[in-house]
N, C-alpha and C positions, 0 to 999 in steps of 0.2 A: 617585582612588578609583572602583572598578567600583558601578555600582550596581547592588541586588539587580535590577529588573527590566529586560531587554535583547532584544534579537532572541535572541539565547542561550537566555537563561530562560525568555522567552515559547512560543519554539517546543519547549524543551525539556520545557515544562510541557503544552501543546495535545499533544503528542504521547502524553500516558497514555491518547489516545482510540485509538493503538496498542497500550498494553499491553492495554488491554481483549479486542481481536484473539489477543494471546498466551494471554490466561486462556485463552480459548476453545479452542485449539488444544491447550495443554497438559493443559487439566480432561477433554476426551474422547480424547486419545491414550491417556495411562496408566491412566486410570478401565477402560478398556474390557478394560483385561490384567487386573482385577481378577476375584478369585471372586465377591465379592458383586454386583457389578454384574453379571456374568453371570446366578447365582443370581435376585437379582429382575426383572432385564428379562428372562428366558427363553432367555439365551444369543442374543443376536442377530449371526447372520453374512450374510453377501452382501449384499445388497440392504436387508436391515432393518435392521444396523448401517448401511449405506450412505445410509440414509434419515436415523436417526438424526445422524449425525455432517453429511451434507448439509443439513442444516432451516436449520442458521445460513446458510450461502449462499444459501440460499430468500429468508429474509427480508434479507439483506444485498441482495440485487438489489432487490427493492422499496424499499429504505431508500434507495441510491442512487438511484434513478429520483424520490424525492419530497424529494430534498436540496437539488436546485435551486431547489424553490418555495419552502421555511422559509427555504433559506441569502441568498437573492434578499432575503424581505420582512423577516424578520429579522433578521438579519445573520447571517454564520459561524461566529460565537462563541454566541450565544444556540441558534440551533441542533443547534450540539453540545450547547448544555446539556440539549436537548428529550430527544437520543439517551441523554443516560446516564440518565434519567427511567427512559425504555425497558428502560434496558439492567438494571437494578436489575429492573423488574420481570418481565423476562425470567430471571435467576437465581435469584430467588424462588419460581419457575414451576419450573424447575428441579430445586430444593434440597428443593421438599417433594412431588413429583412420584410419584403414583402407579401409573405406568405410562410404557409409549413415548408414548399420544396426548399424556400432558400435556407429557413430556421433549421431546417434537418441539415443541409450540407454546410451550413458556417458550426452546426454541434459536432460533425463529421468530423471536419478538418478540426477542429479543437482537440477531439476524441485521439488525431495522429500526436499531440501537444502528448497528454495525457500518460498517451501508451508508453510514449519515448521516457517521458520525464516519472512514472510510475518504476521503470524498469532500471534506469540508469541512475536515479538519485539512492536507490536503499544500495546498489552495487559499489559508488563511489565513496557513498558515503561507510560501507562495510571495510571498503579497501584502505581509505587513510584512516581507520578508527583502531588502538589499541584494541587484544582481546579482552581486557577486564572491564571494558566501559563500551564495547563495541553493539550490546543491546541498547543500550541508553543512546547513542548517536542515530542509530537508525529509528529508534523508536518516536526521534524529532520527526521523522516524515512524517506518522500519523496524528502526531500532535498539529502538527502546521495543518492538517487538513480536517482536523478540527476546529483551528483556528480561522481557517479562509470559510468553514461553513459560517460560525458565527460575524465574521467582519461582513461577509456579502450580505449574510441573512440581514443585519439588521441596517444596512444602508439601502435594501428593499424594504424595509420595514418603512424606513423616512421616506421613500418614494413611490410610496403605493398609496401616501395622500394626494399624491397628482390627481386632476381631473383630464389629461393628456396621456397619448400612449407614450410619452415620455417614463411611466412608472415602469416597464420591462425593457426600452432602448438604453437609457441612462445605464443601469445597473449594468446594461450585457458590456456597454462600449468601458465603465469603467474597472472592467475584467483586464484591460491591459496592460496596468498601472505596475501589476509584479510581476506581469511579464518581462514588460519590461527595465522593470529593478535586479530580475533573477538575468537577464540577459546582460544588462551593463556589467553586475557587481562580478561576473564570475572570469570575467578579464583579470580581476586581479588574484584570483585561485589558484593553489598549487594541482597538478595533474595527478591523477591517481598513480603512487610508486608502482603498483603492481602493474599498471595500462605499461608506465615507463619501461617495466623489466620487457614487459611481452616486446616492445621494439628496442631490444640492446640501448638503450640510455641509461646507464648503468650511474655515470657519476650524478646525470639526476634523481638517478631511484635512491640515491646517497643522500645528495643534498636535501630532495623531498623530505626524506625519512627524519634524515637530522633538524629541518625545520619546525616537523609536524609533533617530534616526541622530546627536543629538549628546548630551555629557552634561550639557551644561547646558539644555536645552531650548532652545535658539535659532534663534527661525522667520524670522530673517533669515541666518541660514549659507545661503553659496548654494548646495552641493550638496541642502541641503534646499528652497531657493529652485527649483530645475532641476528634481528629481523630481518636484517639485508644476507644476512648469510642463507635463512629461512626461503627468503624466495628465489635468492641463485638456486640451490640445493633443488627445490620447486618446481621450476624452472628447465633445470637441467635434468629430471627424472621424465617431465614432461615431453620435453624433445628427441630422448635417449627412445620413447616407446614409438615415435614416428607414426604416430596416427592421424590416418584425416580427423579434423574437428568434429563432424558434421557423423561420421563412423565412430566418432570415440564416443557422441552423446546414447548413440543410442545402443554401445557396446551392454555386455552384461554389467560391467561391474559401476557404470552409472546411470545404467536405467533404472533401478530403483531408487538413486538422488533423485531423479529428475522426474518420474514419476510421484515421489514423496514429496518435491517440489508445488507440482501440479494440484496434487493432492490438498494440500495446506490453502491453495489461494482458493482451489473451488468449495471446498467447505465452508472458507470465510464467508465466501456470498453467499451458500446455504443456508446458513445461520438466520438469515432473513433481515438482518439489523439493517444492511444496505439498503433495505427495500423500507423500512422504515421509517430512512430519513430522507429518501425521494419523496416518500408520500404519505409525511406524517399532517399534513392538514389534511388529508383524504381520512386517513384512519381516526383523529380528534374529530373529523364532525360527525364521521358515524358516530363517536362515540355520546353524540351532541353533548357537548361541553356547553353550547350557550344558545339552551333553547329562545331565550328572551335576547338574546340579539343578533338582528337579522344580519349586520353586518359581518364580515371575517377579520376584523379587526381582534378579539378576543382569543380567536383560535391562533391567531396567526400566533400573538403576545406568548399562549402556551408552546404552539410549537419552538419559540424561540426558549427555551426552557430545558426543551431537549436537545439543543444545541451545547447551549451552556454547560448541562450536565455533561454532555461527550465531551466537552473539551477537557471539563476541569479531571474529570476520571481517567484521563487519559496521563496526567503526572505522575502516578504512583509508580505505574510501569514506565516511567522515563526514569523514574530516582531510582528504580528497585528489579527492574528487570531481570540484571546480569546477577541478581543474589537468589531471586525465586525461580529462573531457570523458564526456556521456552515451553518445556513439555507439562510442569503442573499449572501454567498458566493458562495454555490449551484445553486441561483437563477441567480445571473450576471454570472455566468461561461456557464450555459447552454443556457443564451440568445445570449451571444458572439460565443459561439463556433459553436451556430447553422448559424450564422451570416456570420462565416470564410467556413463553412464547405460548404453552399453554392452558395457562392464568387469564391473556389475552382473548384464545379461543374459548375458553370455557366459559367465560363471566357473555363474551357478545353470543354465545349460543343458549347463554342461560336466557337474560333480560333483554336479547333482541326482539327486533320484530321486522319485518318487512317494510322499505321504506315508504312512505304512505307519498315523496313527490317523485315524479318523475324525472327524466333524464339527469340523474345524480351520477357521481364518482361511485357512489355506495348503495345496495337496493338492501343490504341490511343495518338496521339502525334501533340503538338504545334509546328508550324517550322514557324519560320520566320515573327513573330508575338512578338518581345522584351521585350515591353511593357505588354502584356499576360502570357508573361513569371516570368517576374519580379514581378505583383502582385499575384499570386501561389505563388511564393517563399516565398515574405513579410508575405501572408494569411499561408504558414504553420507555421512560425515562432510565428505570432500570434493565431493560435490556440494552438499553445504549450505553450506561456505564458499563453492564457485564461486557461486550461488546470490544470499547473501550482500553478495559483493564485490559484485555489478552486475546484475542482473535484479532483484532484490528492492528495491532502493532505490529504483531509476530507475522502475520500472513509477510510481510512484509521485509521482514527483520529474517525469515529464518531459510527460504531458497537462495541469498546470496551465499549465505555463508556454509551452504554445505556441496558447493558444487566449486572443482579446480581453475585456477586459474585461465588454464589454456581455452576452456567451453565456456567461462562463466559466461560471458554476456549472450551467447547463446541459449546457456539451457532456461536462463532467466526471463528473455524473450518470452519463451517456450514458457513458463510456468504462469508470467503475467496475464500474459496472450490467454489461458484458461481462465484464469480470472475475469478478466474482461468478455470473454462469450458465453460465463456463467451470469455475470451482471447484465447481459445484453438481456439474453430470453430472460430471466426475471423482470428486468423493467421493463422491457415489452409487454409481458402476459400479469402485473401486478395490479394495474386497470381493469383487467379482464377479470380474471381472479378475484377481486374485490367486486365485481357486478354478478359474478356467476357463481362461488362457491363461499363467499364471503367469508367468516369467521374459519372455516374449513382449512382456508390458507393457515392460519398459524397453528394447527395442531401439525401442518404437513411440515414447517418449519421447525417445530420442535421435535419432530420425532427426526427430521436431520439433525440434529446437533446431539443425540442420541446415538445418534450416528456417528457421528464424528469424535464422540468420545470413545466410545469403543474403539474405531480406528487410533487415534490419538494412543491410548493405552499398548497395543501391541505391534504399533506401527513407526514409530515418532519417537528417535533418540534425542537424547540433551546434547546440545551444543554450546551450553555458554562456559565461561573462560577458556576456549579452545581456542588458538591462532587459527587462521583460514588453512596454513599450511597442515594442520593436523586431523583436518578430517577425515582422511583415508583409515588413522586408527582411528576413531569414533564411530565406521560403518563397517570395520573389517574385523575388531575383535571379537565377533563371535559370539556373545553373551545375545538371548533373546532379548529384547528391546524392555519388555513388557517383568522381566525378573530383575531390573534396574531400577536403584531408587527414584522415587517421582521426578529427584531434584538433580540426577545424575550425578557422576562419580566427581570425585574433586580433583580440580582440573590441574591440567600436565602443567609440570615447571621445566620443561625442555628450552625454553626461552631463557630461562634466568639460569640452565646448566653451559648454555650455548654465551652469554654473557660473562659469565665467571669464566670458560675457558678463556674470550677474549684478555679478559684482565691478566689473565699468568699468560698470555701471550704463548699458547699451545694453537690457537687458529688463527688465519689471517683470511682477507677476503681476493676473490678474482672473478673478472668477468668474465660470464661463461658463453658470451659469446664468442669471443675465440675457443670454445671446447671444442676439439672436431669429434663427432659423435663416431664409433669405432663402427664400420661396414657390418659386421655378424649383428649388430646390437639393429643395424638399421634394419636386415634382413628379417628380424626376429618381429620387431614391430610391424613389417609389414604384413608378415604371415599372420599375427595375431590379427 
């Protein structure tokens, strides 16, 4: 008998701190194609749209940057619960909003929602997840935030027949609904074992363990005997080097984690797909999809297409991640998307023309040209699959798991935090961009992801079947990154050697907070 809660349900359930991501993304893509929204914000284009729809990235970089102090002293879980506090009174801020200054500071305070729950859901959810299934666990965040695009997208879709500004208040106020589902249900969640060890609660980092890896809770199974042995062992190498935290991030020998970190989330938003699905009914009516109808009722229906598409392209890499590995997943996403991005440029620089009305989202536009029309539309839908399949999961999925215990939710801040002020100035200047340089922008995005393969190639080791404990060999032996198979080497059975000895009863476990760490050992850490 399966029981209701598992690494499954756990991470499938922490991940609505995803869908929250999607409201967001969905409630101002379509709201903004509206007339009322126009009507009472003043019609806002370029830069003030750009402000607008940027606030949440504003506040998402500050949320991440203060996620490692609540997720540190709190634990990971309680701290999400802090963000959707936030995040409720961010929508509320929102939903009754009498202008852009207040709609900017209730997307702000959301944005603090965002950053916390972007940076602490792939952490916790990497820390209770086996290594063989531990891509597929995380890889539920970007699924749920493909799913919370499509949920919001289309309950604006139902309320954008209103003749009331009730068609952008309704949808904003009902953003609170999995906030507050993700803040009730996580009351009854186990704590991440690894937050556990970092504060000596040793017999719950026991019990955790044995809840999360067998079904009868058995905290003498020895593969739950060996993980626990994994993060003493961890643990105790970490305290033996006596480093400040904060000194050890930016030492040599995890600045290049944690810049490889950084690295991974700002490519993601390079890629341009993000930018995509904030302003994919800006991009469909350049592409005029529906000369003959005045309404946006048609564009909206197609952009709801490219929702659909992200979600469902997003399961292959939830079934099949930990088998095809984070590095060739990176490598095909960024050669496709460079591929769509400019397909996209080329065909609107072929059959465009200058928009012939004024004060538009777009001053370059295809008319009359069907067929030019048509492949845009197919090419955004496939860039959001490529997207999908492997940049959007992994951005996600792969700075937790190569950064140690002691700094993770530190360096992770630190990594998200780029992400988010690389999504900030993009959706600020993709209004702008789109009335100034128009088709231009996606040659500029493909030639980053051009980019980012090349990096990717000689930059960007495999980490899947690797316990979190084992990443120091993974970035220390020595092999150039780039003379490694796509799919990386076949992964350590140190876990199951560390299990068989439990079984002949050669290891026992102790807690290593009673370890007194030996004086020359602390001296040595500090000089380092």
């Amino acid at each position: 008998m399966v029981r209701l809660l598992n690494v499954y349900t756990i991470s499938a359930f922490v991940a609505l701190g995803g869908v929250l991501y999607g409201f967001d993304i969905a409630s101002i893509t379509e709201i903004m194609g509206t007339a009322h929204y126009r009507n009472f914000f003043g019609n806002p284009l370029g830069i003030r749209q750009g402000g607008i729809t940027a606030a949440i990235a504003a506040g998402s970089f500050f949320g991440a940057l203060y996620s490692s102090v609540i997720g540190d002293q709190l634990s990971r879980k309680v701290a999400i619960q802090v963000g959707t506090v936030l995040w409720c009174i961010g929508a509320i801020l929102q939903a009754t909003s009498t202008g852009i200054p207040m709609l900017v500071i209730g997307r702000f305070v959301s944005g603090l929602c965002i950053g916390l729950t972007s940076t602490l859901v792939p952490i916790y959810q990497s820390e209770i997840a086996p290594r063989k299934i531990r891509g597929r666990l995380v890889s539920l965040q970007h699924f749920a935030i493909g799913l919370g695009i499509v949920i919001q997208y289309f309950i604006q879709y139902g309320f954008s027949y209103l003749h009331t500004n009730g068609v952008f208040r309704i949808p904003w106020a009902i953003q609170t609904v999995p906030a507050i589902l993700l803040f009730t249900g996580l009351f009854w969640m186990p704590r991440s074992p690894r937050w556990l060890a970092s504060k000596d609660r040793w017999d719950n980092v026991l019990q955790v363990l044995a809840f999360l890896r067998t079904p009868n809770r058995d905290i003498n199974d020895p593969l739950v005997l060996a993980e626990y042995k994994e993060i003493e062992e961890q643990i105790r190498f970490e305290r033996e080097q006596n480093l400040n935290t904060y000194r050890e991030l930016f030492c040599r020998k995890m600045r290049k984690r944690l810049f490889l970190g950084m690295a991974i989330q700002v490519w993601a938003q390079l890629t341009g797909v993000t930018q995509l699905l904030y302003y994919i009914v800006y991009i469909l009516r350049a592409a005029n999809l529906d000369p003959a109808n005045p309404t946006p009722t048609r564009t909206l229906a197609y952009a709801s297409v490219m929702y659909i598409v992200f979600l469902v392209a997003t399961l292959p890499t939830v079934l099949w991640t930990d088998r095809w590995g984070r590095r060739l997943s990176l490598l095909a996403g960024a050669i496709s998307l460079a591929f769509w991005m400019y397909l996209i440029g080329g065909i609107m620089a072929r059959f465009g023309q200058p928009n012939p009305l004024k004060n538009q989202p777009s001053t370059w536009v295809i008319i009359g040209h069907d067929a030019a029309s048509d492949a845009i539309q197919a090419s955004c839908y496939l860039a959001g699959a490529s997207f999908a399949m492997s940049w959007g999961p992994i951005e996600w999925m792969y700075p937790p798991e190569i950064i140690p215990l002691r700094i993770r939710a530190k360096a992770v801040s630190f990594t998200t935090a780029a992400n988010w002020a690389t999504n900030f100035v993009l959706a600020l200047l993709m209004p702008l961009l789109l009335r100034t340089i128009s088709w231009r922008v996606y040659i500029i995005f493909g030639s980053f992801n051009i980019a980012a393969f090349i990096y990717v190639f000689f930059w960007v080791p495999e980490t899947k079947q690797r316990t979190l404990e084992e990443m120091d060999e993974v970035f220390e032996h020595g092999e150039p990154v780039w003379r490694s198979p796509l799919t990386g080497t076949r992964y350590s059975n140190r876990l199951d050697k560390l299990a068989h000895e439990f079984e002949l009863g050669k290891l026992s476990i102790h807690h290593i907070a009673q370890v007194e760490i030996p004086r020359d050992v602390e001296a040595s850490g500090q000089r380092s």
